[in-house]
SERO-4910 file (N, C-alpha, C, O; in steps of 0.05 Angstrom, whole numbers):
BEGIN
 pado doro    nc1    nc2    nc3   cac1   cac2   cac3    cc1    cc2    cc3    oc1    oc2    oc3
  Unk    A   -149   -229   -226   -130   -242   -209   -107   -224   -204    -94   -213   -223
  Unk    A   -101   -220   -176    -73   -206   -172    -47   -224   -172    -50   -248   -170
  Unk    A    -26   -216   -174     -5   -229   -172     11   -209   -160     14   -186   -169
  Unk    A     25   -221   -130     44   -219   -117     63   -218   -117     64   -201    -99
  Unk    A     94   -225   -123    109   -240   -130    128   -235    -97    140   -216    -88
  Unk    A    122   -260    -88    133   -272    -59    125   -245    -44    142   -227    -43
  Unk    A     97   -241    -32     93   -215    -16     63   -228     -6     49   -241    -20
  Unk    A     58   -221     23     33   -230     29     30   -202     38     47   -186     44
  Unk    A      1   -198     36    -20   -174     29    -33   -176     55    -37   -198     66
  Unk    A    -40   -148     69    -56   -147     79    -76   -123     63    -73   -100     56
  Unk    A    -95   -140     63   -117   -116     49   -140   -105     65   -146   -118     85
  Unk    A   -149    -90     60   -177    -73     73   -200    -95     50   -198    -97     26
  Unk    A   -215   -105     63   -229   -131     55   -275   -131     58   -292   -136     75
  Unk    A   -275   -123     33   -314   -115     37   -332   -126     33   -354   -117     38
  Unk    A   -324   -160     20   -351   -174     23   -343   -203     29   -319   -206     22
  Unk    A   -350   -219     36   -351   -245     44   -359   -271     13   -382   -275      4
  Unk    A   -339   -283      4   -354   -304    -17   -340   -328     -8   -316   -330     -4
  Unk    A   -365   -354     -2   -361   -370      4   -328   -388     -3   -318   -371    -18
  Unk    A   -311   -408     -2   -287   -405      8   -283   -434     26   -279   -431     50
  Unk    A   -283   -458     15   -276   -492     39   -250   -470     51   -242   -450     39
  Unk    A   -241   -481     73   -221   -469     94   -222   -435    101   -206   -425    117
  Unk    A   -238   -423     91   -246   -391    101   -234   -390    120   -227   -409    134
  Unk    A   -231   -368    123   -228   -355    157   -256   -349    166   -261   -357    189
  Unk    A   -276   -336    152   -299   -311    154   -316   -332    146   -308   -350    131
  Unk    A   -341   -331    157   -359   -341    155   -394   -327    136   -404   -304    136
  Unk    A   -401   -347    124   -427   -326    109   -450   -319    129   -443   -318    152
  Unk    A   -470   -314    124   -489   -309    127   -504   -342    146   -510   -346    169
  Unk    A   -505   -359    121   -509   -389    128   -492   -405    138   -499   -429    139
  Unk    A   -467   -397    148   -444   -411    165   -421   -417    149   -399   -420    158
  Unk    A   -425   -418    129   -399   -429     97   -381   -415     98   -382   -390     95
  Unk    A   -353   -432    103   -336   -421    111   -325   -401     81   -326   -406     57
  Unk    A   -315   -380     94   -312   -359     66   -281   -349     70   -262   -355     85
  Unk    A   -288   -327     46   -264   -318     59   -278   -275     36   -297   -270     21
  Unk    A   -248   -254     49   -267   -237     44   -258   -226     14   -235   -233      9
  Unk    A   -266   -216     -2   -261   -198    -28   -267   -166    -27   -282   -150    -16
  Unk    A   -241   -166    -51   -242   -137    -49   -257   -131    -79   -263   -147    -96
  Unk    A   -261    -97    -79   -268    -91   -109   -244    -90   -131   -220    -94   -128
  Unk    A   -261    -83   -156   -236    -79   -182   -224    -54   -172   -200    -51   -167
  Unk    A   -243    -35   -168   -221     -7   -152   -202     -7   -134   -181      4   -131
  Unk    A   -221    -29   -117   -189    -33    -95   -169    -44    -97   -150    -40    -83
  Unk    A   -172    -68   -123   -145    -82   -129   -127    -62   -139   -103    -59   -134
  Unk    A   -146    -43   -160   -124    -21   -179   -115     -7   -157    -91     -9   -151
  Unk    A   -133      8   -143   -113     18   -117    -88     10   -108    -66     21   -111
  Unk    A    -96    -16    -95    -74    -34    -86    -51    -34   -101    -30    -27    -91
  Unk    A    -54    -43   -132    -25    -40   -152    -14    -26   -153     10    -28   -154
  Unk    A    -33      7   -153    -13     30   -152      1     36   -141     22     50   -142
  Unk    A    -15     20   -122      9     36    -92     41     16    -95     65     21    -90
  Unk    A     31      1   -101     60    -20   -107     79     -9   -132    103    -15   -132
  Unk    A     70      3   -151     88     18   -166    107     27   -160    129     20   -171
  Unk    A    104     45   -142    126     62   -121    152     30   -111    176     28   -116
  Unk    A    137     13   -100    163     -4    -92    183    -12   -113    206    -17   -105
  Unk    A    177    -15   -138    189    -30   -166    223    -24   -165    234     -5   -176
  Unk    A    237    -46   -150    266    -38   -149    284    -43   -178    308    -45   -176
  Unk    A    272    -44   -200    281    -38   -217    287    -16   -235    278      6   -228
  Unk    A    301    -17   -259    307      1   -275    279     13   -289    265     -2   -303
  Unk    A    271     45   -284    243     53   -286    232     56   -321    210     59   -331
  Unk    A    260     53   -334    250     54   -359    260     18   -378    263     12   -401
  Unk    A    262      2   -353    257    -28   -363    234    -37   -352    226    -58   -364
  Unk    A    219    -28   -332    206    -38   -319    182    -21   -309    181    -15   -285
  Unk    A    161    -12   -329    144      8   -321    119      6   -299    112     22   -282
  Unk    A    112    -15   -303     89    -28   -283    104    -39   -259    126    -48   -254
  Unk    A     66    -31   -241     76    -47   -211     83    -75   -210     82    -91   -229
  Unk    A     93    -79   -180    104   -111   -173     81   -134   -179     82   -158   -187
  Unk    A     59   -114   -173     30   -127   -162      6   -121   -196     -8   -104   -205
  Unk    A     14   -147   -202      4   -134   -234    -27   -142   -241    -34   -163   -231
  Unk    A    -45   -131   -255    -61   -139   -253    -72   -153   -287    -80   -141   -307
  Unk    A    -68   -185   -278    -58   -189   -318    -83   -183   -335   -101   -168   -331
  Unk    A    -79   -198   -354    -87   -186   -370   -115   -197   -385   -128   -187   -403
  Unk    A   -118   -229   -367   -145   -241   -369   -158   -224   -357   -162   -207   -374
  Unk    A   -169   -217   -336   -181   -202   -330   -194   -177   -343   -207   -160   -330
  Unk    A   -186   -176   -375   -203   -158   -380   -216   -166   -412   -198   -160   -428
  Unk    A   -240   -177   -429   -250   -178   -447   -225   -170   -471   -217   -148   -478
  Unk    A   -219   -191   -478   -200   -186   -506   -222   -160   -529   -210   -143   -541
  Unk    A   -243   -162   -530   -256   -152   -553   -267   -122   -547   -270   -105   -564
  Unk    A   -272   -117   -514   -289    -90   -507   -267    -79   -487   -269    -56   -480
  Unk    A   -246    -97   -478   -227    -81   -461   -244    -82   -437   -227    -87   -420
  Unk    A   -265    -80   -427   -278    -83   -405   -269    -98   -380   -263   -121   -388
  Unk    A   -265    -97   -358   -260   -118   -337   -284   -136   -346   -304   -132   -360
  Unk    A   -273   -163   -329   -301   -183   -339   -292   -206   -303   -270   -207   -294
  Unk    A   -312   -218   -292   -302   -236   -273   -291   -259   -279   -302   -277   -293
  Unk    A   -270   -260   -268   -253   -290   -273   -252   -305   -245   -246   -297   -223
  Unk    A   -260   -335   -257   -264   -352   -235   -227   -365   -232   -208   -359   -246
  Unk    A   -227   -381   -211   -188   -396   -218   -203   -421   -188   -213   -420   -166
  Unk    A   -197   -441   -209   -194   -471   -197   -167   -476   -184   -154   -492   -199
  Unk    A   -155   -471   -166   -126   -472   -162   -117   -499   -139   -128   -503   -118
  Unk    A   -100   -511   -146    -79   -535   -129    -50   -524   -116    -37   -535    -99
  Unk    A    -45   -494   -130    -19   -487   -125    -13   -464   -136    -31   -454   -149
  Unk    A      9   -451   -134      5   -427   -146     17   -428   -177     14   -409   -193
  Unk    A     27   -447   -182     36   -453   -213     10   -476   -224      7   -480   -249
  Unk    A     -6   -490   -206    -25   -503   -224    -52   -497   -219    -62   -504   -198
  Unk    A    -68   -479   -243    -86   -471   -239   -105   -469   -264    -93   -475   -284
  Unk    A   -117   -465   -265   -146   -461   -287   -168   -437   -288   -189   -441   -277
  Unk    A   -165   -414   -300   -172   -398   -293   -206   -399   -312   -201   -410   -333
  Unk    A   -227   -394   -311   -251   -401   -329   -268   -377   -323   -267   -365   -301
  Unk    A   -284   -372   -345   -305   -361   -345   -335   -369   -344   -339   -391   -354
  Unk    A   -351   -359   -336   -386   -370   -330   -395   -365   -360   -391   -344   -373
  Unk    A   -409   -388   -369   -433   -381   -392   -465   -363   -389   -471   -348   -371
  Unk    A   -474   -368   -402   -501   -350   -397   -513   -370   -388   -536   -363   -382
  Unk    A   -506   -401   -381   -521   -414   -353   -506   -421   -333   -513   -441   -321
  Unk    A   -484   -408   -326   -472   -416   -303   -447   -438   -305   -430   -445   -289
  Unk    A   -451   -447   -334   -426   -468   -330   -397   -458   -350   -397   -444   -370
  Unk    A   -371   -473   -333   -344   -463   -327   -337   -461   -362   -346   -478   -377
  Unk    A   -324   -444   -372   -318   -443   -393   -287   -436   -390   -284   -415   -377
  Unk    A   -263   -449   -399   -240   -453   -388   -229   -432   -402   -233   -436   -426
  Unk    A   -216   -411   -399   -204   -387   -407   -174   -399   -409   -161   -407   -390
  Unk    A   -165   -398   -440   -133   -402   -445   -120   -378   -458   -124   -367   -480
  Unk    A   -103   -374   -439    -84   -354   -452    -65   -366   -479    -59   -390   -480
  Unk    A    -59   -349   -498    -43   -353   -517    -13   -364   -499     -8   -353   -478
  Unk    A      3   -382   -509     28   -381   -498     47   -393   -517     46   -413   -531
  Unk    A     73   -369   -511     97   -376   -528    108   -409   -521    119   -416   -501
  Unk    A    101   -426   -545    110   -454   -537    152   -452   -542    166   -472   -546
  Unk    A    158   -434   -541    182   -443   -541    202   -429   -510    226   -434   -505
  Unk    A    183   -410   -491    190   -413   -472    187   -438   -456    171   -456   -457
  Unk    A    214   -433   -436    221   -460   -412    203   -449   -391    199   -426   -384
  Unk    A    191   -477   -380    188   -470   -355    158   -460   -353    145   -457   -332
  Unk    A    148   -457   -378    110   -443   -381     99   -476   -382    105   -496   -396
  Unk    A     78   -471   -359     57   -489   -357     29   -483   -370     15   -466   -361
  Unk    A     23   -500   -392     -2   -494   -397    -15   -513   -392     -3   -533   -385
  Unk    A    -45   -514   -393    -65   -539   -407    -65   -552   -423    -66   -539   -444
  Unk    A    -64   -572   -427    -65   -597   -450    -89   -578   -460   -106   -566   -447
  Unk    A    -85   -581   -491   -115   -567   -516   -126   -539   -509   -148   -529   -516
  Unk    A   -101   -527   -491    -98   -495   -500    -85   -481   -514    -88   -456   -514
***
């Protein structure tokens, strides 16, 4: 998952995954919308580095971050992350089992920050 923070993207865009309200259409008519690769997201971030109007030794990474679910706690590996979303603060981000069903990915979170939304029995 990328994160923006208040910036809409135009990206160079290579495959089509189905998508209710798509713009792009599949193969079978389902409205989609398009995806990019893991290289192109990293691309993408880097290039956002350069914008970071902050102090360069408070603030080392790009605007456009790419967190940190996205990669296997145990092999470091990228891995695909699914996100059930209503909003951009309420969301569910899950992983597939070895049959296809949602396995709900929870991040660790500091319960004494304000303002962090988690899941109930994360």
């Amino acid at each position: 998952m990328l994160k923006a923070y208040g910036m809409h993207l135009k990206l160079l865009l290579v495959r089509v995954v189905p998508c209710p309200g798509g713009l792009y259409r599949t193969e079978n008519r389902q409205e989609a919308v398009k995806a990019i690769s893991w290289k192109q997201a990293q691309q993408i971030s880097n290039r956002f580095a350069a914008l970071v109007p902050y102090d360069r030794d408070a603030v080392h990474d790009s605007i456009l971050k790419i967190e940190e679910d996205n990669f296997d706690p145990k092999t470091k590996q990228q891995r695909q992350v699914y996100c059930f979303a209503i909003s951009a603060k309420r969301y569910a981000l899950f992983l597939k089992d070895e049959n296809g069903d949602p396995v709900l990915l929870c991040a660790p979170r500091d319960k004494d920050k304000k303002g962090e939304n988690a899941l109930a029995g994360c």
